[in-house]
N, C-alpha and C positions, 0 to 999 in steps of 0.2 A: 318624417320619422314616425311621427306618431300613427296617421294610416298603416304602415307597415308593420308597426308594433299592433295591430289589431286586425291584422289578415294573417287567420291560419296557416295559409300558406306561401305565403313571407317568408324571404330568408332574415334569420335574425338581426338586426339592427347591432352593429359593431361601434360605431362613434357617431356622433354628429355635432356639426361646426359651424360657427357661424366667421370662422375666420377665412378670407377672399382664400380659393387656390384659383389660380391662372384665372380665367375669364368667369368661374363662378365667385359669385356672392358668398356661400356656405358649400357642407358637403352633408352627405346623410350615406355612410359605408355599410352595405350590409356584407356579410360573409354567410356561404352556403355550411353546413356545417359535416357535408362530408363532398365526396369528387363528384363529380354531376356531369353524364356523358350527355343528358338530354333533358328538355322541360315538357313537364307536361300543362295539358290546359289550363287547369287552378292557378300554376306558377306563375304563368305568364300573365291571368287574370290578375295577381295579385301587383305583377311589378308595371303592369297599366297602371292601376287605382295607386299604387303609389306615387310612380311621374305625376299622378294628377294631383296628388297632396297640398303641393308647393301652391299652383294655382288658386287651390278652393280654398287653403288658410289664407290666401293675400283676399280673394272675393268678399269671405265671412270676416274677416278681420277687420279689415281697411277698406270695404266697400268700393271698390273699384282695382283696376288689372295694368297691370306692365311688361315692359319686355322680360322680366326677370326667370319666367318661370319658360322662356322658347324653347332650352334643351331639353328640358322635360317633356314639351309637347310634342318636338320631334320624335323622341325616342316612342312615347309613349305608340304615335302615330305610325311607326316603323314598326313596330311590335305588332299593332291591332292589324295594319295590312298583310303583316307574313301569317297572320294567322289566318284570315280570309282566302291567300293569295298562294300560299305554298304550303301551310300544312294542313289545310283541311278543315280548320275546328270553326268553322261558321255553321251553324245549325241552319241556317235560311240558304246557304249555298251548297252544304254538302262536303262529300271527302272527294273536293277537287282540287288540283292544283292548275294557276293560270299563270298563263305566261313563260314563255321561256328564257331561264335567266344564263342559261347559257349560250345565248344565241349572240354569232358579231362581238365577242368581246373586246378584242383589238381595237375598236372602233367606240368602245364607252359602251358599256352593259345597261346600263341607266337610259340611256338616251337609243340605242337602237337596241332593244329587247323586242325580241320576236311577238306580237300579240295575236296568240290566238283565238279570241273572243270575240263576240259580237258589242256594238255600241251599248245594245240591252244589258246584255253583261255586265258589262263595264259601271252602268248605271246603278248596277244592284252592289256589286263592289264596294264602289263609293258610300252607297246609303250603309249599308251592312259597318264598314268600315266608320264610319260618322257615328252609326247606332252603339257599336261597342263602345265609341272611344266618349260619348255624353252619356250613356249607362253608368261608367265606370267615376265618370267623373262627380255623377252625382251621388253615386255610394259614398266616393272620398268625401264630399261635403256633407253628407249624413252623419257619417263618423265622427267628421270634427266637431259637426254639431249638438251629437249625443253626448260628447266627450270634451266638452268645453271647456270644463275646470281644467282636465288635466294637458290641455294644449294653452292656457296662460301658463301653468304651473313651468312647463318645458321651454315657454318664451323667458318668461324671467331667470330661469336659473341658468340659460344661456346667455342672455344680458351679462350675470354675475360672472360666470367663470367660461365661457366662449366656448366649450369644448366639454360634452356629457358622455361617458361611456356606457358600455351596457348593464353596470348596476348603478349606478344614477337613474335610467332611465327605467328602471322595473321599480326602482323607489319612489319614483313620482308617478309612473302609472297604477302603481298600489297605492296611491295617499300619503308617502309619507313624506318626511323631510330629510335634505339631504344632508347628511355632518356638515361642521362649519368648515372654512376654508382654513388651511394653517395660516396665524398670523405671522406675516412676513419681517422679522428681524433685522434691523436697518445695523449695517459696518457704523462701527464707533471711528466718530471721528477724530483725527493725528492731533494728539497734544502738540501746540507750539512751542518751544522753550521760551520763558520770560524774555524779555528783551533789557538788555545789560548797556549800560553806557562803556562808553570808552575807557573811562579810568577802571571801573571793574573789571573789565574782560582782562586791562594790565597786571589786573595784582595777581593773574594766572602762571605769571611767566618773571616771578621776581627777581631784580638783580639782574646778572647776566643770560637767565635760565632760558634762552629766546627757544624757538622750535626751527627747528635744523631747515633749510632751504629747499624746495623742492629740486633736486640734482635735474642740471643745465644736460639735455640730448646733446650727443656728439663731444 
């Protein structure tokens, strides 16, 4: 959350969570903040160095890596190759696009994708693709690293209340503190009635005064 709160072109950070959904751990929502027919290359720079976020606060934090942060590598990964690979925006390759993704589709697009490049190619690809995506990764750990106070500040106040939204998180990357939480008001608990002996509960009903029977069904 925090790298994307410090990439210009970032879409704004909407919530972020540290409560499990389905097979994630946490969540971090950004929302675009108008309709968005297409990205351009900052954009896409920026939601690289994000996916990398997760990674490089586990690395700087806790001094070693887990499965935790795979969806983020993938995506990231998927991102940095369509840039390389289909729109063009690799400066060492040029405005080419490789591969043909519409080739054999019936047949799994992924696995029989027509390639029209040489092995050489292919090898530059890869590197290009590798280059962007450890470039990017070590901005995001720059960042956290310039910006340490306020990545404790975002861990603990997610501790305290699991769930930050978008003025939470502009009060903590300006320095400040966030209101208290409302204290939660505990239900008053059911008065019991005294407990009465036997001969008390009788002087309820003196004389003949009994209490009418419950009427017999049928």
């Amino acid at each position: 959350a925090l790298v994307a709160m410090l990439s210009p072109h970032s879409d704004p950070v909407h919530k972020v969570t540290i409560i499990p959904r389905g097979m994630a751990l946490g969540l971090t929502q950004t929302l675009p903040t108008e309709d968005r027919y297409n990205l351009t290359k900052d954009q896409i720079l920026s939601m690289i160095r994000h996916a990398m976020g997760g990674r490089a606060a586990e690395e700087l934090v806790f001094h070693h890596l887990s499965t935790g942060a795979s969806n983020d590598l993938k995506q990231a990964t998927d991102l940095a190759r369509r840039m390389v690979c289909k729109y063009g925006m690799s400066d060492r390759l040029g405005p080419v696009a490789f591969g043909d993704d519409d080739a054999d589709v019936f047949l799994g697009r992924d696995f029989m994708t027509r390639k029209d490049y040489s092995e050489k190619k292919s090898e530059e690809i890869d590197e290009e693709v590798s280059k962007i995506l450890i470039d990017l990764y070590n901005e995001a750990r720059q960042d956290l690293i310039d910006n340490r106070s306020t990545l404790d500040r975002i861990a603990l106040a997610l501790l305290e209340r699991e769930t930050l939204d978008t003025a939470d998180l502009k009060l903590l990357l300006d320095g400040q503190t966030l209101p208290p939480l409302p204290l939660t008001v505990e239900s008053p608990k059911p008065v019991e009635p005294p407990k009465r002996s036997r001969t008390e509960r009788a002087k309820d009903f003196p004389g003949d005064k009994l209490p009418d029977p419950e009427p017999i069904p049928g």
